[in-house]
C-alpha positions as CSV (number, residue, x, y, z in Angstrom):
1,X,-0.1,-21.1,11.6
2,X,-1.5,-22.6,8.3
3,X,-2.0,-25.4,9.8
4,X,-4.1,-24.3,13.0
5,X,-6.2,-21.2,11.4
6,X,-10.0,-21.2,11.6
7,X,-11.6,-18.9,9.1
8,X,-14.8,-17.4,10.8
9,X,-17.4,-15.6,8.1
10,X,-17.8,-12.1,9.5
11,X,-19.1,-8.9,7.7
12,X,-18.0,-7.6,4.6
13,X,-15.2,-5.3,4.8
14,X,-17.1,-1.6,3.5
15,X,-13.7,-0.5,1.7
16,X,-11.9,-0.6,-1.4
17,X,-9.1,-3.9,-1.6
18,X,-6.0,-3.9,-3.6
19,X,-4.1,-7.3,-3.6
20,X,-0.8,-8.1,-5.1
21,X,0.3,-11.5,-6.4
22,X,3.5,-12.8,-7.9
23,X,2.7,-13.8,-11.6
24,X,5.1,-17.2,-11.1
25,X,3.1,-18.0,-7.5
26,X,3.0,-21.3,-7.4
27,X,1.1,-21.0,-4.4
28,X,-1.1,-17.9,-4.5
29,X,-3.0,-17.4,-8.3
30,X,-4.6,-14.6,-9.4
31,X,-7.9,-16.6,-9.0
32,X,-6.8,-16.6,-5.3
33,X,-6.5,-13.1,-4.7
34,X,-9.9,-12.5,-6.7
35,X,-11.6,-14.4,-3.9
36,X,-11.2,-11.4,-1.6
37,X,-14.4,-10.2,-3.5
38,X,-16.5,-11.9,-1.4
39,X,-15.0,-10.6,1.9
40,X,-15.4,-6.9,0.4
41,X,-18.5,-5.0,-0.9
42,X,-16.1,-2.3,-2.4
43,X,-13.7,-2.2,-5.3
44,X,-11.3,-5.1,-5.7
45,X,-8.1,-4.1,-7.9
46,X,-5.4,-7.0,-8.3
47,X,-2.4,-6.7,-10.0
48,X,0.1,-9.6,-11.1
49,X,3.7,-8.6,-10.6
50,X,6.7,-10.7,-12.0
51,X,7.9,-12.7,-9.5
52,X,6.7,-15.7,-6.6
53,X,5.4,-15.9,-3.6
54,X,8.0,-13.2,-2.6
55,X,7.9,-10.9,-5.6
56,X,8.3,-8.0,-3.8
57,X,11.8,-8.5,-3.6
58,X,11.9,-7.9,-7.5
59,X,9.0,-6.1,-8.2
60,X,9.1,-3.4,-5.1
61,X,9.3,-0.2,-7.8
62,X,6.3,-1.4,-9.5
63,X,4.3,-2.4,-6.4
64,X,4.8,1.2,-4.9
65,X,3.9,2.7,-8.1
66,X,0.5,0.7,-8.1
67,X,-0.3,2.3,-4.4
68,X,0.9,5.8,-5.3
69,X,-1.4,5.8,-8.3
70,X,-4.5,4.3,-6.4
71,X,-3.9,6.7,-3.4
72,X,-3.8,9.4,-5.7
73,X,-7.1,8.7,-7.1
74,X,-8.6,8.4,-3.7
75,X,-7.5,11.4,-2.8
76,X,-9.4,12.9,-5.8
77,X,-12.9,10.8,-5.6
């Protein structure tokens, strides 16, 4: 899939992004996920878990913690 994908610029997303990242990535760096800025005129939160590419599989508790807390403040705003 990598190998065939075409990006095509479209309109900014109008939302609020939260990315994830794996803070031993060797392929994905928190510079990486930052980039989604430009794709998004509204909030960009990243967090660096422990892990790599598949921290999730270490870092699940703390990942869900993350999205509970930001879906609690959306709830509020």
């Amino acid at each position: 899939m990598v190998e065939t994908y075409q990006y095509n610029k479209g309109k900014p997303l109008q939302c609020s992004l939260t990315a994830f990242g794996g803070i031993e990535d060797p392929t994905t760096s928190q510079g990486d996920l930052l980039s989604w800025k430009e794709e998004n005129e509204g909030d960009l939160r990243v967090f660096m878990l422990p892990g790599d590419h598949f921290f999730i599989k270490i870092s699940l508790k703390p990942m869900l913690e993350h999205i509970q807390k930001i879906l609690d403040l959306s709830l509020r705003e």
